[in-house]
C-alpha positions in Angstrom: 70.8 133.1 153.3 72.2 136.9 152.7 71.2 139.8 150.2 73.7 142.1 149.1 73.7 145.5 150.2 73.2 146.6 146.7 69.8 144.2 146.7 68.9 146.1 149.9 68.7 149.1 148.4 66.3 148.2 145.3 64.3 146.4 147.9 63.1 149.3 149.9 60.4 150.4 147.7 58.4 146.8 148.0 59.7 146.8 151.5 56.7 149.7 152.3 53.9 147.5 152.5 55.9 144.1 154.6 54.2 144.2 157.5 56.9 143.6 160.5 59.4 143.8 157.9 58.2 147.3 157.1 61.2 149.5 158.4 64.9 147.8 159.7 63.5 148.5 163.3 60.6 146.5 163.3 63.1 143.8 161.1 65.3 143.9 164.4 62.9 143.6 166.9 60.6 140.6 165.1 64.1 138.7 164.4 65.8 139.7 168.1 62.8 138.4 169.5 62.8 134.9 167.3 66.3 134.4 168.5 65.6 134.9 172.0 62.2 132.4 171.6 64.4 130.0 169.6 67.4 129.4 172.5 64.1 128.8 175.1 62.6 126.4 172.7 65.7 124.2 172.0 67.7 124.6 175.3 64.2 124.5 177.7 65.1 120.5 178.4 68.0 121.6 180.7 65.6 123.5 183.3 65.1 119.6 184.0 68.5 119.0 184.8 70.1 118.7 188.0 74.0 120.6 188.8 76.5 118.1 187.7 79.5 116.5 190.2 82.2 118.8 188.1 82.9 122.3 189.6 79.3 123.0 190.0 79.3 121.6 193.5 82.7 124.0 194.1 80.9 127.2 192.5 77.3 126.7 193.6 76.2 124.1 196.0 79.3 123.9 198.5 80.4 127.5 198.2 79.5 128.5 201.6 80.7 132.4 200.2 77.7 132.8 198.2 74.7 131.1 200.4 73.3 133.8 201.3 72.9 135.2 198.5 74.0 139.0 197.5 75.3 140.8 200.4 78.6 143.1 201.7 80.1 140.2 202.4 79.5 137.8 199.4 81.0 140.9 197.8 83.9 141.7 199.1 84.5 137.8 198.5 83.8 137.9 195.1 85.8 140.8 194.4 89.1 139.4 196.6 88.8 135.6 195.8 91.0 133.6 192.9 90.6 130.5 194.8 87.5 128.8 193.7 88.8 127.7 190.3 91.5 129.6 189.9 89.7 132.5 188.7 89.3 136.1 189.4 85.9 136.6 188.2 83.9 138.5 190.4 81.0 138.9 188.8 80.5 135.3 187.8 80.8 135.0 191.6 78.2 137.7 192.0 75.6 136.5 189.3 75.5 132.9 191.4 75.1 134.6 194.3 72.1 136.4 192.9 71.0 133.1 191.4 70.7 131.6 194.9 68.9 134.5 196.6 66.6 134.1 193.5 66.3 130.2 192.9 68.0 129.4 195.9 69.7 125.4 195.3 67.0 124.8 192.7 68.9 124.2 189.4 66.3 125.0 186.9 66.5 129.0 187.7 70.2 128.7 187.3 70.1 127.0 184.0 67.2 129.3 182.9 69.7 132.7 183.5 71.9 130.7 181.6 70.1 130.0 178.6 68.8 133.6 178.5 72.2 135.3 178.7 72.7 133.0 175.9 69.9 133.7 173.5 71.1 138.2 174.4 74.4 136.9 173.1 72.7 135.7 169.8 70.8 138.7 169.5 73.9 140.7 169.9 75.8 138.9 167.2 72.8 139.6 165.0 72.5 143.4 166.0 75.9 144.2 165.5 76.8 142.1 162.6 73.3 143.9 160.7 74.3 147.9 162.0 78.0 146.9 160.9 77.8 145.5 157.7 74.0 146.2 156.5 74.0 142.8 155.2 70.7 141.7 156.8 70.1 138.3 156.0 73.6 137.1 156.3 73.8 138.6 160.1 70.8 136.7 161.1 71.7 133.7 160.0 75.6 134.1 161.7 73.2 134.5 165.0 71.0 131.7 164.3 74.2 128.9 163.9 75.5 130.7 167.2 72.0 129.6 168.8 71.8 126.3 167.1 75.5 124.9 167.3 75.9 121.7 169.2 79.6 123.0 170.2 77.6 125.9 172.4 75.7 123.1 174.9 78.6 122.9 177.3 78.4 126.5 177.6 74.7 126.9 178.0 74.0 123.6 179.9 76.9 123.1 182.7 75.8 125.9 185.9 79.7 126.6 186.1 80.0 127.9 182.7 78.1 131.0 183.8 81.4 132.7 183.4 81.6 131.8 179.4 77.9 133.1 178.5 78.3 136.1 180.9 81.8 137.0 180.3 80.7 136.8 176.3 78.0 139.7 176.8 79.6 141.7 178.1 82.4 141.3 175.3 79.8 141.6 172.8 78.5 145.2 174.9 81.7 146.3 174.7 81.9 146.0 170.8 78.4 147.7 170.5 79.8 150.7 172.8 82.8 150.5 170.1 81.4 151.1 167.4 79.2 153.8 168.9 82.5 155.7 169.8 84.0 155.1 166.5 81.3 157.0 164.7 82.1 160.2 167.1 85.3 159.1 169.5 85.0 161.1 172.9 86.5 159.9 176.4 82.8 158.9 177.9 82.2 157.0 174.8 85.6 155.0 175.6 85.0 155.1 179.2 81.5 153.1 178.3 83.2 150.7 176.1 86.5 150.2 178.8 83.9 149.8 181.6 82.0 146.6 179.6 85.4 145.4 179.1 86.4 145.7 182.6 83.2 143.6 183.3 83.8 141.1 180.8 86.9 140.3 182.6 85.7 140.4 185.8 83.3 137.7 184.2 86.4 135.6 182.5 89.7 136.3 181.6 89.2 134.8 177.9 88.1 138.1 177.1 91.3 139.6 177.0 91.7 139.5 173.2 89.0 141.6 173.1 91.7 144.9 171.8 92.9 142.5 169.2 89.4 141.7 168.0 88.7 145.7 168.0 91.4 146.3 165.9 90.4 143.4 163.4 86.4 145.2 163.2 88.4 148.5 162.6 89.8 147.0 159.7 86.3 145.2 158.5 83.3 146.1 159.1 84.7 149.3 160.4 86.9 150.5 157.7 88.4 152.8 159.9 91.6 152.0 159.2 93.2 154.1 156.4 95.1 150.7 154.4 93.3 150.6 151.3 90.0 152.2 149.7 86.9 149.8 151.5 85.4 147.4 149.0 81.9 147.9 150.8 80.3 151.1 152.1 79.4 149.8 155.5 80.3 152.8 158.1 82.9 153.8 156.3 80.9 157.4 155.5 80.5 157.4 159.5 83.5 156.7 161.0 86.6 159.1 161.3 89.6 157.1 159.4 92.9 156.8 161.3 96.4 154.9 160.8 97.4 151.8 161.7 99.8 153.1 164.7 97.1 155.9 166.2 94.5 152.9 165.9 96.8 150.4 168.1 97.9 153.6 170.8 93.6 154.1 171.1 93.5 150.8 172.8 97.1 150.2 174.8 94.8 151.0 177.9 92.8 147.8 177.0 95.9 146.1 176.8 97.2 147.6 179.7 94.1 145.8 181.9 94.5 142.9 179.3 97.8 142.6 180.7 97.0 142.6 184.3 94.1 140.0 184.6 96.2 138.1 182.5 98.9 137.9 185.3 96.5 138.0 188.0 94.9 134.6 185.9 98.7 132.9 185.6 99.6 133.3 189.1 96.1 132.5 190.5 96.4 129.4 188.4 99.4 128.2 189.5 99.0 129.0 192.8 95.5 126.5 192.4 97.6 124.4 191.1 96.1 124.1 187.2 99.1 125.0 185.4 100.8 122.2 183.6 104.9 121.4 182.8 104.7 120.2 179.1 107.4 121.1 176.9 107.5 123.5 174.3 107.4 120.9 171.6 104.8 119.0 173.0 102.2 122.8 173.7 102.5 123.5 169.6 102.2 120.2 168.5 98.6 119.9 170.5 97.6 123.5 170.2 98.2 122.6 166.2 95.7 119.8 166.1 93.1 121.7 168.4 92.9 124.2 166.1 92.4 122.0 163.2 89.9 119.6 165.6 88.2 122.9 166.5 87.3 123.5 162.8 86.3 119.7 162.5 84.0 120.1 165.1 82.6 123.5 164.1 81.7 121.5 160.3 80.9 117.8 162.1 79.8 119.0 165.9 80.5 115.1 166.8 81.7 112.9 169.8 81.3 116.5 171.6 82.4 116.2 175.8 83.4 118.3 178.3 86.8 117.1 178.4 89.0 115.8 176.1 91.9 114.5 177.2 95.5 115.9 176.6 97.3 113.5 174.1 100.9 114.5 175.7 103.7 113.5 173.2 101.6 110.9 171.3 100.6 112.8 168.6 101.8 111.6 165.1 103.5 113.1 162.7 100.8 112.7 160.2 98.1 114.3 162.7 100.2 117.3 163.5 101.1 118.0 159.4 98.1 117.3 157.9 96.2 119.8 160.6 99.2 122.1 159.9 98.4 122.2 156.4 94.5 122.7 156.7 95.8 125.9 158.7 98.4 127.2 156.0 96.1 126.6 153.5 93.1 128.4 155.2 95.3 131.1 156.0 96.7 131.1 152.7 93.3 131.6 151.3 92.5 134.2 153.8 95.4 136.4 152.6 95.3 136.2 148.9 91.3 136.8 148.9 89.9 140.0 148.2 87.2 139.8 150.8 88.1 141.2 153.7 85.5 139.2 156.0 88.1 136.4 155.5 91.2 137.6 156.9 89.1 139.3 160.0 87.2 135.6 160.6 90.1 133.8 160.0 92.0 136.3 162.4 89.2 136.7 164.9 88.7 132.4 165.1 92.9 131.8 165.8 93.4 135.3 168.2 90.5 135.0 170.4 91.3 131.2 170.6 94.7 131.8 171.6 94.6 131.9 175.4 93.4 128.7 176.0 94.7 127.1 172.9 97.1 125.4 175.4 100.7 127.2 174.9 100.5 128.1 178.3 99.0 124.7 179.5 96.4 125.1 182.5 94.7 121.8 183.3 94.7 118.5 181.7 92.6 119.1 178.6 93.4 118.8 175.2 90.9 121.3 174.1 87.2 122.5 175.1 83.8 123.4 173.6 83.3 126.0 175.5 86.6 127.4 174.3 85.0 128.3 170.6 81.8 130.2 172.5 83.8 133.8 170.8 86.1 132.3 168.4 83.0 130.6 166.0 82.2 133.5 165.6 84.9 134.4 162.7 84.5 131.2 161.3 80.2 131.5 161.1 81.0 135.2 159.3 83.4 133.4 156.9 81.5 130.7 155.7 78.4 132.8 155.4 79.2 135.6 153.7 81.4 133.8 151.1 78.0 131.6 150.3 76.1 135.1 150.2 78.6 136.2 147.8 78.3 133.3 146.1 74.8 133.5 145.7 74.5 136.7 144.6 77.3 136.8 141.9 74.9 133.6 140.8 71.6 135.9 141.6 70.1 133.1 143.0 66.6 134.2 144.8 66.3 134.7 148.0 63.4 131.7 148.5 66.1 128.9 147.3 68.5 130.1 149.5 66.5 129.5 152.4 65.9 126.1 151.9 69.5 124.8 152.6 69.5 127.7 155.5 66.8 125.8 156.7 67.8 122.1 156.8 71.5 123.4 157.7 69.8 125.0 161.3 67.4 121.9 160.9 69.9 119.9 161.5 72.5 121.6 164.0 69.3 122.0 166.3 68.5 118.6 166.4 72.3 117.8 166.5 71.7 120.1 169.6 69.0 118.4 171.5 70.7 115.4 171.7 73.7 116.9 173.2 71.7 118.6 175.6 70.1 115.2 176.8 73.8 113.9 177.8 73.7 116.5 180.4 70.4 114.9 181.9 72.7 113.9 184.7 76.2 113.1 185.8 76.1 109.8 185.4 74.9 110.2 181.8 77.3 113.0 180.5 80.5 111.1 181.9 79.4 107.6 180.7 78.6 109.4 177.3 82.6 111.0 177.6 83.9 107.8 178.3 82.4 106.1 175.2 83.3 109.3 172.8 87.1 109.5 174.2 90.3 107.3 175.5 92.3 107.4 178.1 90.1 110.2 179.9 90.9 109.5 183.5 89.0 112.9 184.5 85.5 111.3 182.5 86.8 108.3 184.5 87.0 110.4 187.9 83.9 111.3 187.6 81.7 109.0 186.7 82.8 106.9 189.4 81.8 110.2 192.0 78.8 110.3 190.1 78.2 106.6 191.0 78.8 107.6 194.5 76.4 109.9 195.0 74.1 107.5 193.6 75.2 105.0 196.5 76.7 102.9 194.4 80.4 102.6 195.9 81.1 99.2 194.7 80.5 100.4 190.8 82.7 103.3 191.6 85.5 101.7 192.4 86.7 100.4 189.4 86.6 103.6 188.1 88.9 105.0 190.0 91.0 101.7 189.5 90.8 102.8 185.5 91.7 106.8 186.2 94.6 106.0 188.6 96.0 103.5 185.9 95.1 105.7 183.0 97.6 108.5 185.1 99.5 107.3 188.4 99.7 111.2 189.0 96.2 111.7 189.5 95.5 112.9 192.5 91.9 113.0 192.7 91.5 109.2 192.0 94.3 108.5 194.3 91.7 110.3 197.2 89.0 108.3 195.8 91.1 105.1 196.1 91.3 106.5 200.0 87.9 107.4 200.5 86.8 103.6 199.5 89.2 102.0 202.5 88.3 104.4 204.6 84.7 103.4 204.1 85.8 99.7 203.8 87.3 99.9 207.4 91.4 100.0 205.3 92.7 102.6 207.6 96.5 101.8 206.3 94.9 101.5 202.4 93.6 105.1 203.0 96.4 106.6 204.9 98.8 105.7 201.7 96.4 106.7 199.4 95.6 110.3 201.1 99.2 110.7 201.6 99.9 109.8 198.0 97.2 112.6 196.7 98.9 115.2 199.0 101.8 115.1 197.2 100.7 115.2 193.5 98.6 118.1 194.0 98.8 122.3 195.0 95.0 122.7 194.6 94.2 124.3 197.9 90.3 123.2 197.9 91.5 119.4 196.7 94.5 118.9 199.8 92.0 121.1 202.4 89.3 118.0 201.4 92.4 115.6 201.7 93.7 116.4 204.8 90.3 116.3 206.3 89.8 112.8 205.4 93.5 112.2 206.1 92.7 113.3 209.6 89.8 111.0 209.6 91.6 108.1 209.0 94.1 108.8 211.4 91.7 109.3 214.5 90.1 106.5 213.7 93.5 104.6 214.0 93.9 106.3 217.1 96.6 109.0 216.1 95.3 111.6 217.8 97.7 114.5 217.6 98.5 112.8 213.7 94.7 113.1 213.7 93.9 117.0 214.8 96.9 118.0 212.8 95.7 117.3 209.3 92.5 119.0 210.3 94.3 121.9 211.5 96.3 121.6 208.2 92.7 121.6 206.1 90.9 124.3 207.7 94.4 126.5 207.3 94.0 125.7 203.6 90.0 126.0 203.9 88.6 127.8 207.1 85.3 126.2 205.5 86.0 122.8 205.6 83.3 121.4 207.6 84.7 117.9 207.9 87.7 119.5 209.1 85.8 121.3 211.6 83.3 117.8 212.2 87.1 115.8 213.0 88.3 118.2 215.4 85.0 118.0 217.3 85.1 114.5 217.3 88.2 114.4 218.6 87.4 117.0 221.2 84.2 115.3 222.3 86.5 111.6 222.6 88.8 114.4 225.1 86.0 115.2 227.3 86.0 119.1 226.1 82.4 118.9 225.5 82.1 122.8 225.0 84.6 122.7 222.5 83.7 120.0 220.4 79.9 121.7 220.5 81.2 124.7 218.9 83.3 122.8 216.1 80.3 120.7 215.8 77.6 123.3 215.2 80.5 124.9 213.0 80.6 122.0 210.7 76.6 121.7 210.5 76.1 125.8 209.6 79.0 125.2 206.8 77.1 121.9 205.6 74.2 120.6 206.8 74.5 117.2 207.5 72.7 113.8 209.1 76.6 112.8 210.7 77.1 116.4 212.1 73.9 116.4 213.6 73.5 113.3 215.3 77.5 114.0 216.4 76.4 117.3 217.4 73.0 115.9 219.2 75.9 113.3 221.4 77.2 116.4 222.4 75.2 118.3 223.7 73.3 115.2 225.5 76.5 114.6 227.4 77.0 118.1 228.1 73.3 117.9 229.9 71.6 119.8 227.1 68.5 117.3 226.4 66.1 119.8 224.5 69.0 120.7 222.2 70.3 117.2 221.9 66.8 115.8 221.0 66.6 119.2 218.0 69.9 118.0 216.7 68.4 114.3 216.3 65.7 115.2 214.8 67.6 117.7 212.0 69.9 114.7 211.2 66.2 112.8 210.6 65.1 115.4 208.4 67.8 114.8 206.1 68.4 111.6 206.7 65.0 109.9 207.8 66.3 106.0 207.6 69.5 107.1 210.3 68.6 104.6 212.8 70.8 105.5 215.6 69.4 108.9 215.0 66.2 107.5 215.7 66.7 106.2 219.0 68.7 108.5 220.3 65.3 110.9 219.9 63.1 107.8 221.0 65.5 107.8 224.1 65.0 111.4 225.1 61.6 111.3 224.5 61.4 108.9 226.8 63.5 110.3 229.4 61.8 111.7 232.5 
């Protein structure tokens, strides 16, 4: 497990002749690099996997912003947009874009930039844990759990969390650039470390605890803070002490830019349409029990999902007290101890948690894996250096201590692997949250869009029978409810339904795709001006909306404006390629007199779709035609 730093120092004479582990440099580069070969090993299954039905098709696959790839204007996007998601996070925005010009739609590069952004992260953790502290042993093995948790697949494996495993470098950069300016503060030092910050914001908003967490590694490993005499010589002999107040004026600018993403993040949020109206009462009571479920979790990583669903005012009393007191008494232990490493990992775990711990409620989950990416961290320090203390007040040998290290990563690897397997596809990962939760009318949601996309409509329905039931707000299953009568020829069914979802919901990308099927319904009931409304309505919302733009052709085409509906045709085909646009586009431009056009159109729709047998004779037919 750990060595003391005292045992370090009687160790370097037999450390001359160890081979790789003959200086700390080589030490760091061997165990850096069996980190990084480690996270490729045990993630490597989910360069198999496809992108999953759940924001991945919003971030990646139908963001028409990013499909070409780096560029002025996928920048200036990136760099204006909260839309997508509710974010501003340009450079998550930026790193898919450069994903696609890479990998283009192929989802084993993406996952691949994930899992290596992880592994840096690990190796991080280790580097700055083992320069901080000098504890060797005990900062590799902090990075090794980090690798190995089963909590840290949601991060690694879903395409969308790009933002968690980026956003969590750069936070970790900024620390490294830190501590280099605590050792010998000057402004470019601080303008390093406030420019990684900037970055890891621009990555993800969680990282705004990040001048909280500084001002808990000034206290330990740090010791810059002039409180009491430093139990441990870490880089205390380094580091310039200061007070308490002069340490929290060095970082009110990182507040300051703490502050504003934080506002840009609430307002973007609401205006998406994510924020939540719970009640006071109801926001500690859960955020309570997360944190207690959190640590369950981080002991037992079990019945792990992306979402679990928020429990409202159901809660017990004897859920919310007994997690209460597994907090006091944590906390109690914390403060009374001796060891500073407890206080900072207890601090570090609830402060760095505390933005999406649910006060401020922004969607409909209870909690998140991907939440405890940062905030494990203080726990994984906690638990393993009071075991190396442990240890070595009991001078027990290094060799023994391995064994238990062993079995403990053993198992959280394997533990691991078969998370990652639930992520094999859609279908899989929200029949697996189904089983592992109740009443999860999201898991619900989407497993019945996952059976769509397998063409299996019939099996979907019920589904969104189940997640309209579980919540008669919804309105993603109430669209879904739509999108079967519309399919099922229920023009009325759908019009309801559409309506119904308009007015639960202010997420502009969910009403622009619900007024463009609105507006489908509607011309095919024959309310025309009803009809190119709602499409007008979508594409206001989403100037990208190509089914929005395929309606109003369609309706244009049935009004003899054959130019017209051409251009919102092609329109709807450059936003998404589609077998329907095309062969609606090839009708077009036949009747416009455009043959040679037509009969290119028909043939695209056959490329993507080759069993479209209208498609088929339409081209047959042209062929044929003198």
């Amino acid at each position: 497990m750990a060595i003391s730093a005292t045992k370090l120092q009687a160790a370097k004479p037999a450390a001359a002749n160890a081979g790789v582990f003959a200086s700390p440099e080589k030490r760091y580069a061997v165990l850096s690099l069996l980190l990084v070969l480690s996270t490729l090993i045990l993630y490597n299954p989910i360069t198999a996997n496809p992108f999953i039905n759940c924001d991945d098709d919003r971030y990646i696959t139908e963001n028409p912003y990013i499909h070409n790839g780096l560029n002025w204007a996928s920048f200036k996007w990136a760099l204006m947009s909260t839309a997508q998601g509710g974010f501003w996070h340009p450079l998550t925005w930026l790193s898919h874009a450069l994903d696609i010009q890479l990998f283009h739609f192929n989802p084993a590069g993406h996952h691949l930039v994930s899992l290596l952004i992880h592994g840096l992260n690990a190796v991080l953790v280790f580097l700055l844990l083992a320069f901080a502290t000098k504890r060797f042993g005990a900062s590799f093995f902090v990075a090794a759990l980090f690798v190995v948790h089963p909590l840290n697949v949601e991060s690694v494996a879903w395409a969308a969390e790009r933002k968690n495993v980026l956003s969590t470098f750069c936070f970790l950069a900024a620390i490294g650039a830190y501590g280099w300016y605590a050792m010998g503060p000057n402004w470019k030092k601080y303008l390093a470390m406030a420019g990684l910050f900037i970055c890891g914001l621009a990555s993800k908003p969680m990282v705004v605890t990040l001048p909280f967490a500084l001002l808990l590694l000034d206290y330990w490993p740090l010791q810059r803070l002039k409180i009491r005499e430093p139990e441990e010589k870490y880089l205390a002999g380094d580091v310039r002490p200061l007070s308490f107040l002069a340490a929290i004026l060095e970082k009110l600018p990182l507040v300051f830019l703490s502050g504003l993403v934080s506002v840009i993040t609430f307002f973007a949020q609401k205006s998406a349409g994510a924020t939540r109206q719970l009640s006071l009462s109801v926001r500690v009571e859960n955020a309570i029990v997360a944190y207690a479920t959190y640590l369950q979790k981080l002991i037992w990583p079990s019945h792990l999902t992306p979402v679990y669903p928020h429990p409202g005012d159901t809660l017990s009393a004897l859920h919310i007290a007994l997690s209460g007191a597994v907090l006091l008494a944590i906390t109690a232990w914390a403060l009374f101890s001796s060891h500073k490493y407890l206080i900072v990992g207890w601090l570090w775990f609830l402060g760095t948690l505390l933005p999406t711990i649910g006060l401020i409620q922004v969607g409909d989950q209870a909690m998140a894996d991907r939440f405890a990416y940062i905030p494990e961290l203080g726990i994984f320090v906690m638990v393993v250096w009071a075991a190396a203390d442990f240890l070595d007040a009991r001078k027990i040998r290094v060799s023994w201590r391995m064994i238990p290290a062993a079995l403990a990563l053993l198992t959280l690897a394997a533990l691991t692997h078969r998370q990652i397997a639930y992520w094999h596809s859609s279908y899989d990962l929200w029949s697996h949250a189904i089983q592992v939760t109740q009443n999860n009318f999201i898991a619900e949601d989407n497993l019945g869009g996952a059976l769509l996309l397998m063409g299996k409509e019939e099996e979907a329905y019920p589904h969104f029978v189940a997640a309209a039931k579980i919540n008669p707000r919804d309105p993603l299953s109430r669209g879904n409810l739509g999108t079967y009568a519309l399919s099922h020829g229920d023009m009325q069914k759908a019009l309801t339904e559409y309506q119904a979802a308009i007015a639960l919901t202010s997420d502009t990308g969910l009403l622009a795709q619900t007024y463009a099927n609105l507006g489908a319904a509607q011309r095919a009931l024959g309310y025309d001006t009803q009809a190119r409304d709602s499409f007008g309505e979508a594409l206001r919302l989403n100037p990208n909306q190509y089914n929005a733009w395929l309606g109003l052709g369609l309706l244009a085409q049935k009004q003899g404006k054959l130019q017209e509906a051409i251009f919102d045709l092609s329109h709807s085909v450059e936003l998404q390629p589609n077998a329907q646009g095309y062969f609606q586009l090839g009708n077009a431009l036949e009747q416009a007199g455009r043959p040679a056009e037509a009969l290119s159109a028909f043939e695209e729709a056959l490329r993507i779709s080759p069993d479209m047998t209208e498609a088929q004779h339409a081209a047959d037919d042209l062929r044929k035609a003198p």
